[in-house]
C-alpha positions, 0 to 999 in steps of 0.5 A: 530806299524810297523812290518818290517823283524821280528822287532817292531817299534813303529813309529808314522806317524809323525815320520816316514814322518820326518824320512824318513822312506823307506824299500828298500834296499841298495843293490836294488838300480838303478844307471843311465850309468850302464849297466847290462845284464837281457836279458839273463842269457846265456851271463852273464859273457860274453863280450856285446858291448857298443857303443859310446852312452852307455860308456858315463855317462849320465852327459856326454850329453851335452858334448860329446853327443850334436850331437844327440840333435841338433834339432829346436824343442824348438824354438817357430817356431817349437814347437809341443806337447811333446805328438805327437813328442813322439808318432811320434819318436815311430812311426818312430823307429817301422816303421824303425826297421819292414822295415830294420829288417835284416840290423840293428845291434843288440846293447844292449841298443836299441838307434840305431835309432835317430830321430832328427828334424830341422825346418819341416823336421824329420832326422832319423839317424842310422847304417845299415849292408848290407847283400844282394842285395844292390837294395833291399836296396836303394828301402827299403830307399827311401819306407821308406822316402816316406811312412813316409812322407806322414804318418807323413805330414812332409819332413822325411830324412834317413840317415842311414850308412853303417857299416860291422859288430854290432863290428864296433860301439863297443867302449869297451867291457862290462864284468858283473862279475859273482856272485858265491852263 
């Protein structure tokens, strides 16, 4: 006997695992390429930037976004375990965003930063906003290749590009509708 919102089913387990028996409801369901602000209830009903990663379905990826995933990675030469790229992408992603704290954008979706990797080399590719001493920055960058690299025991390459202002990367305008009681 199952007891769900008040009503009584009297279901065997036989039927409810040819059933396919679920509880969640409809409305709870998670759509990929769908962006919801959760972050702040401050902006809800506001306009938030999508780039050009984030107004592409996710079908989309060997299409229009195959530029992001050019690597070596899955040729036999280069292969390395999924465990160690993973660690070493996060690695390379902190590291970046606690040097360059103050010159990245903000985006909503938190791919400003993409590791890419061709042979023995990591490629890191990103925008930044210059605000300052421009000195400070180009020191920044290549203290950054060289801590990397020798960290990570392979060639590390920033490419980072210079941008005026986080409006520069908006492709369009996302609006949450807002939802009344």
């Amino acid at each position: 006997m199952l007891i769900l919102n008040n009503f009584i089913f009297n279901l065997s387990s036989k039927e409810i695992s040819r059933r396919a028996f679920s509880i969640s409801s409809a409305l709870a369901q998670n759509m990929s390429g769908k962006y919801k602000n959760k972050a702040c209830r401050y902006l809800r009903g506001k306009p938030q930037i999508m780039t050009y990663d984030m107004s592409r379905l996710p079908s989309d990826i060997a299409v229009s976004k195959s530029w992001m995933t050019w690597h070596t990675q899955n040729l036999d030469d280069f292969k390395q375990q999924l465990g160690l790229t993973v660690a070493q992408d996060e690695i390379i992603r902190r590291f970046v965003r606690a040097i360059f704290y103050t010159y990245l954008p903000l985006t909503v979706g938190g791919t400003e930063l993409i590791t890419k990797r061709r042979g023995n080399v990591v490629y890191v590719t990103g925008f930044l906003i210059p605000k300052g001493n421009m000195e400070q920055i180009y020191w920044l960058y290549g203290f950054t290749e060289e801590i990397l690299s020798n960290l990570l025991k392979q060639p590390v390459k920033l490419e980072l590009q210079f941008i005026r202002s986080a409006d520069d990367l908006a492709v369009e305008y996302f609006v949450q509708p807002t939802t009344t009681p």
